[in-house]
C-alpha positions in Angstrom: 0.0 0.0 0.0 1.1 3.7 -1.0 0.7 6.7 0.5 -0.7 10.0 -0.8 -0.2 13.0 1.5 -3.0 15.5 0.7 -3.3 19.2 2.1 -7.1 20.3 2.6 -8.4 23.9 3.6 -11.6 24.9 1.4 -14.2 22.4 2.2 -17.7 23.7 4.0 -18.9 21.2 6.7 -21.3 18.7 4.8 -23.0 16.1 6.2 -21.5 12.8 4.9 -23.3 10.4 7.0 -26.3 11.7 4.5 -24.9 12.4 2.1 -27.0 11.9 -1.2 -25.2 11.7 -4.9 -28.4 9.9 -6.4 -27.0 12.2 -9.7 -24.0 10.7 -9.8 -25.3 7.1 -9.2 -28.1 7.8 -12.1 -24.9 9.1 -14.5 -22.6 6.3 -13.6 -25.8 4.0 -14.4 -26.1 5.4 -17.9 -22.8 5.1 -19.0 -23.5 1.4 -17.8 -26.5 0.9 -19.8 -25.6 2.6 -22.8 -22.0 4.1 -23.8 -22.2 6.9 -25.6 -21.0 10.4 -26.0 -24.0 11.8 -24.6 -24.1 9.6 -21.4 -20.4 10.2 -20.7 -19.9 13.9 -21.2 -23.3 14.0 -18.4 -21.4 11.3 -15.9 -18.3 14.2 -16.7 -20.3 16.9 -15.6 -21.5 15.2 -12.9 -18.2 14.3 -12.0 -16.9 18.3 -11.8 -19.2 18.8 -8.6 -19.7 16.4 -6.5 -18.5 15.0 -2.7 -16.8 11.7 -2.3 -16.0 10.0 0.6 -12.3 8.6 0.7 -11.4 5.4 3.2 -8.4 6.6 5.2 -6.0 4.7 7.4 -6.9 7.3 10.3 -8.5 10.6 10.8 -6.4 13.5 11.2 -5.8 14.6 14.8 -7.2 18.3 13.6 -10.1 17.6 11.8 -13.0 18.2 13.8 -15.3 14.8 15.4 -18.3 14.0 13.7 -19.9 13.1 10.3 -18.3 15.8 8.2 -15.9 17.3 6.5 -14.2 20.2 8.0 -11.4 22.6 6.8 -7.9 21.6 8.2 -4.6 22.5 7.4 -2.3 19.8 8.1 -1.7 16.7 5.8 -3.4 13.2 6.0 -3.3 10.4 4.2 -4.9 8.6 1.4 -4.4 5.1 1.0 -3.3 3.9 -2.5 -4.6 0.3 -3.3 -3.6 -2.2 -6.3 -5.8 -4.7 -8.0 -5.1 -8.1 -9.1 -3.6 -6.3 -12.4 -1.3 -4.3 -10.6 -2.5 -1.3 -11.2 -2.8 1.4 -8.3 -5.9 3.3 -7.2 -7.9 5.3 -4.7 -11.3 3.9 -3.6 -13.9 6.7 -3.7 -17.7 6.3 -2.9 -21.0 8.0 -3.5 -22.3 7.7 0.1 -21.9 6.4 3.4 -23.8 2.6 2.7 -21.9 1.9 0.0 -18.3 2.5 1.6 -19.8 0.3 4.6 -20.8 -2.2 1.9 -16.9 -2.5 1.0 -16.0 -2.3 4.7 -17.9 -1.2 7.3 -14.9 -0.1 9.8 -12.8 2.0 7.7 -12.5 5.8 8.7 -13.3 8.2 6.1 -13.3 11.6 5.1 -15.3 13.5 2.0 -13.3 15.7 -0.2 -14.7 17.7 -2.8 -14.0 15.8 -6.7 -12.0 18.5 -8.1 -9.8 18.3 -4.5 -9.6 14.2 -5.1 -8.5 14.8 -8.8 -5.7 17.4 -8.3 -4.6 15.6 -5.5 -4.1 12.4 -7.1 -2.3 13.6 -10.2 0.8 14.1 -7.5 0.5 10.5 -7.1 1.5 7.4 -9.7 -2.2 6.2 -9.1 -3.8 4.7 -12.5 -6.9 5.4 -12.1 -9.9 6.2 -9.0 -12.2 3.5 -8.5 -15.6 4.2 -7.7 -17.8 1.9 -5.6 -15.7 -0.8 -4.9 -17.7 -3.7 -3.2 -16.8 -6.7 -1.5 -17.3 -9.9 -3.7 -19.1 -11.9 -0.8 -21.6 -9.1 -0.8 -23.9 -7.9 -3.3 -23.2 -5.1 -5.6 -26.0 -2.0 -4.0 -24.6 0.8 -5.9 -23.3 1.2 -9.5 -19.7 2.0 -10.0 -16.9 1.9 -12.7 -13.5 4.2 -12.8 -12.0 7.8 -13.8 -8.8 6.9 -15.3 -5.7 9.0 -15.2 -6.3 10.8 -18.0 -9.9 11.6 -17.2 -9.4 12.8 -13.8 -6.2 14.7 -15.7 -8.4 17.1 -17.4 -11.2 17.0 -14.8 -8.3 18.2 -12.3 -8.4 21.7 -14.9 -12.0 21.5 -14.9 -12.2 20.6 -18.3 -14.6 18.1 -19.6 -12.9 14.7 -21.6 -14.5 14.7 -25.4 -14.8 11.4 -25.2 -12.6 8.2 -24.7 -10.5 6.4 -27.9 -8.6 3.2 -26.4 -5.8 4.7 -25.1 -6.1 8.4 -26.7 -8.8 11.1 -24.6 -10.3 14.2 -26.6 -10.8 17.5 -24.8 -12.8 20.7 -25.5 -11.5 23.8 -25.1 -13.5 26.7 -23.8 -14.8 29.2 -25.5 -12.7 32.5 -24.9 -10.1 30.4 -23.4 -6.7 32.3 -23.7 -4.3 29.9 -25.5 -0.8 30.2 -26.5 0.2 27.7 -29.4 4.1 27.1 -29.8 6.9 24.3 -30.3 7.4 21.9 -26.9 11.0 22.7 -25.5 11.1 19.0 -24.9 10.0 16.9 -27.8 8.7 13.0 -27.6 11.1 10.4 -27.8 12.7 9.7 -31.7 10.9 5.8 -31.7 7.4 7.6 -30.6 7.9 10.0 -33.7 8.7 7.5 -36.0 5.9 5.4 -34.7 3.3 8.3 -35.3 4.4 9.3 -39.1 4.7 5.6 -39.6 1.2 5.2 -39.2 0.1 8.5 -40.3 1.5 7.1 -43.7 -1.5 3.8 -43.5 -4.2 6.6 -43.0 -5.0 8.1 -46.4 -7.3 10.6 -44.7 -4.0 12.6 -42.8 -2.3 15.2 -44.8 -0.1 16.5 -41.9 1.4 16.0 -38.5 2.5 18.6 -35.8 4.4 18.4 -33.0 2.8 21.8 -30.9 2.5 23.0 -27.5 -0.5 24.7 -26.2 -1.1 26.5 -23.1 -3.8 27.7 -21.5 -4.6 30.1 -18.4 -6.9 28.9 -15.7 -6.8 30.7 -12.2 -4.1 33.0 -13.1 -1.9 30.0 -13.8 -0.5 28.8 -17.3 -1.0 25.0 -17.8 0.9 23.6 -21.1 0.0 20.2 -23.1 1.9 18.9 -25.7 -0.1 17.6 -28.7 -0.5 16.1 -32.2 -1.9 18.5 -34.8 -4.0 16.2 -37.3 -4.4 18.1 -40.6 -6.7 15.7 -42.6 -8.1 16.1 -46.1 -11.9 18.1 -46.3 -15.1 16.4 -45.3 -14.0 13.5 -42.8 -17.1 12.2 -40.9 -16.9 11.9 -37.1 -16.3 8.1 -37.2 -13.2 8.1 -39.3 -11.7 11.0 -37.3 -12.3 8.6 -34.5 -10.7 5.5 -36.1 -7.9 8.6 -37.2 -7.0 9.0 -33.6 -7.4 5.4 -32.9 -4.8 4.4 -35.0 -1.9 7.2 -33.8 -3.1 6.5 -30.3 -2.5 2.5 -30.6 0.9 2.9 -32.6 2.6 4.7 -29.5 0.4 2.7 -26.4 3.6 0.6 -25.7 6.2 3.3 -26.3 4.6 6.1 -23.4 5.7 6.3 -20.4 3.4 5.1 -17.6 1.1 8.0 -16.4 2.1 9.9 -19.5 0.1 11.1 -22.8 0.2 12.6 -26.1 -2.8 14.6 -26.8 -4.2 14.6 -30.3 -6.0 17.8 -32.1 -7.7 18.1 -35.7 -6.3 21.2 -37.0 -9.5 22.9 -37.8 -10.0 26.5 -37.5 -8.2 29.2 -36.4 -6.5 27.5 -33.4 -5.8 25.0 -36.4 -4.0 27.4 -39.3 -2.4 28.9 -36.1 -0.4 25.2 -35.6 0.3 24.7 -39.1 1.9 28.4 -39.1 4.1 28.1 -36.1 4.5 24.6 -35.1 6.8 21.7 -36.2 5.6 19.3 -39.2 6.2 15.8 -37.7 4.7 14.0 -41.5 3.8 15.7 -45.0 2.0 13.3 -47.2 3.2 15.3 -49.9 6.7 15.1 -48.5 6.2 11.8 -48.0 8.1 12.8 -44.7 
């Protein structure tokens, strides 16, 4: 078990001994009966403004007794789990029954979702589970998990586009500040090679670019490297997403754990703006 110090000092008292996320649950159930980009970008929302309650090895000495959560300023602890697979994650829960359902001593404290997000992106965690239940009990709440790279752009309070296999879309905000350059650190040479190597399978990509964009949020500058897609005119929506699909699958096994490549169509302003001032990665013209 790993440790994830985490600093509190905004949360309102809430009653978590009732506390009620029948929203969440309804979300989380929709995405479970029927996929699509509809039901996630809700459970998203949802997501951006809730209370969860955490299982903690032991209350902090200065949070206040009782059934809520209280502002503190000293660090406690999260606990960070791994599954049979390995991978490492925090438990989360909607409410008080279904954290007793998983274990009904553990101590617990509720943090606010965008807290729990920017909090765990300072940890190697892979993913937050949600609902976890012990098998020789029934299931009473629905469930699933936010992985990294959800809970990545959640953490900026941005909602995910939707989810590609190993690849995430984003949106950007409308009358976002954004800054569009070259990265000072580019991706490894084999993860280049393995992008315009497929890019050259996909008769629909014109153009690669290697860019940097960054974006103000809170008076703070947050920078993501990304994958300009220049495609040819009039690509439906489901070969844009078998597009990203295939660059996202050729470089799965050549990342670094806990570490992404964003991709971007280059449509638009935003989009002439990368092909003006950003590196070309593959020209199919070039043959690059």
């Amino acid at each position: 078990m790993g440790i994830l110090d985490l600093f509190r000092g905004k949360a309102q008292p809430t009653a978590l001994d009732r506390l009620d996320n029948r929203h969440l649950l309804d979300a989380i159930d929709r995405v479970a009966r029927a996929d699509s980009p509809e039901n996630r970008h809700n459970l998203h929302r949802t997501l951006l403004d809730v209370i969860l309650l955490i299982p903690v090895p032991e209350l902090p000495v200065t949070l206040a007794k009782g059934p809520s959560v209280n502002t503190i300023t000293e660090p406690f602890k999260l606990p960070i789990l791994s599954d049979k697979d390995g991978q490492k994650f925090i438990a989360a829960f909607s409410d008080l029954e279904a954290l007793r359902n998983w274990d009904p001593n553990a101590p617990y404290i509720g943090l606010n979702s965008i807290d729990l997000f920017k909090s765990a992106l300072s940890s190697d965690i892979d993913h937050i589970a949600i609902n976890l239940y012990d098998p020789t009990r029934k299931m009473i709440r629905p469930g699933g998990t936010v992985t990294r790279q959800e809970f990545q752009l959640l953490a900026e309070g941005r909602l995910p586009a939707g989810v590609v296999g190993p690849a995430i879309s984003f949106e950007l905000k409308e009358g976002e500040q954004i800054f569009v350059g070259v990265p000072a650190k580019e991706p490894a040479p084999e993860i280049i090679q393995a992008l315009q190597s497929a890019a050259k399978t996909v008769e629909n990509i014109t153009a690669l670019y290697l860019t940097q964009i960054a974006t103000q949020r809170d008076q703070n500058w947050i920078s993501k490297t990304l994958v300009g897609i220049d495609l040819c005119e009039d690509v439906p929506p489901l070969q844009r997403k078998a597009v990203v699909e295939k660059l996202a699958e050729s470089i799965r096994s050549l990342l670094p754990q806990n570490e992404f490549l964003d991709f971007m169509f280059t449509d638009g302003p935003l989009g002439e703006g990368i092909k003006s001032r950003c590196k070309l990665l593959y020209s199919r013209n070039s043959g690059q």
